[in-house]
C-alpha positions in Angstrom: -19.2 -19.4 -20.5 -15.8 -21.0 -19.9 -14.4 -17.5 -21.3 -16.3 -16.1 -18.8 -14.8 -18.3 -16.0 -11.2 -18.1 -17.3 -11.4 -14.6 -16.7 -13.3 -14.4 -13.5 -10.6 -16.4 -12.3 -7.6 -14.7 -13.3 -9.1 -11.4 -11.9 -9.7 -12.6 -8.2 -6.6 -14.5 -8.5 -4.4 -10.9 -9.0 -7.1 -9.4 -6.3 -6.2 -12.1 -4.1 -2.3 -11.8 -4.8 -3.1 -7.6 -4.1 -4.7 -8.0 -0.7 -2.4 -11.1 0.4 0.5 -8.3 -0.4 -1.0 -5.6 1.6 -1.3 -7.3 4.7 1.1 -5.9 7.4 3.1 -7.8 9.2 4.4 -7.6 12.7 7.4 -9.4 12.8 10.1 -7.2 11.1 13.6 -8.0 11.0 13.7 -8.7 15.0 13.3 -12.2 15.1 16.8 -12.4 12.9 18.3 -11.0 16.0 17.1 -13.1 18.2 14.1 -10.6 19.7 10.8 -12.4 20.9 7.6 -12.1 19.0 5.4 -11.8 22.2 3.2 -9.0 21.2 -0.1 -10.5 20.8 -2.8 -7.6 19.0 -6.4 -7.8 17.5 -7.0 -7.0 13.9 -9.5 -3.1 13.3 -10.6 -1.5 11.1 -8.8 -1.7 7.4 -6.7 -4.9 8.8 -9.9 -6.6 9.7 -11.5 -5.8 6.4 -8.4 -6.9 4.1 -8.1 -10.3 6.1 -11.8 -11.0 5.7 -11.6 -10.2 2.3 -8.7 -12.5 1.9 -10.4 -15.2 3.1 -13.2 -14.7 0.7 -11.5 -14.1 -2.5 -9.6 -17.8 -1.5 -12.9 -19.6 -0.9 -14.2 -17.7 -4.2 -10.8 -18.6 -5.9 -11.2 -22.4 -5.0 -15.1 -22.1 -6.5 -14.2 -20.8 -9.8 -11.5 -23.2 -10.1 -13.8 -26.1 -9.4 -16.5 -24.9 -11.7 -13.8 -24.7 -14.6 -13.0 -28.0 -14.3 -16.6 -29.3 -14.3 -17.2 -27.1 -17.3 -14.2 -28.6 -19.2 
């Protein structure tokens, strides 16, 4: 079982690492050169789905690594 966990774990740990990686964002090199951020947009489509996801695979991350440490 904790063979089992150890390796759940470490497989939505590198998904998490993947979809925290493919997340676009806005910003760019402007705010070096002292542009303004002030473009405000709403997440569709594929960018929804890959923040959701995101935010699942951190809440499942934090599981696991609970039930590890009850198991050990």
């Amino acid at each position: 079982m904790l063979t089992f966990l150890l390796v759940a774990q470490i497989i939505v740990a590198v998904a998490l690492g993947l979809a925290a990686l493919l997340q676009v964002r806005g910003g760019g090199l402007g705010g070096i050169f002292g542009q303004s951020d002030t473009v405000f947009r709403t997440k569709r489509g594929i960018e929804k789905t890959l923040f959701q996801m995101t935010i699942v695979l951190v809440v499942l991350l934090v599981l696991i690594s609970i039930w590890v440490l009850l198991v050990i």
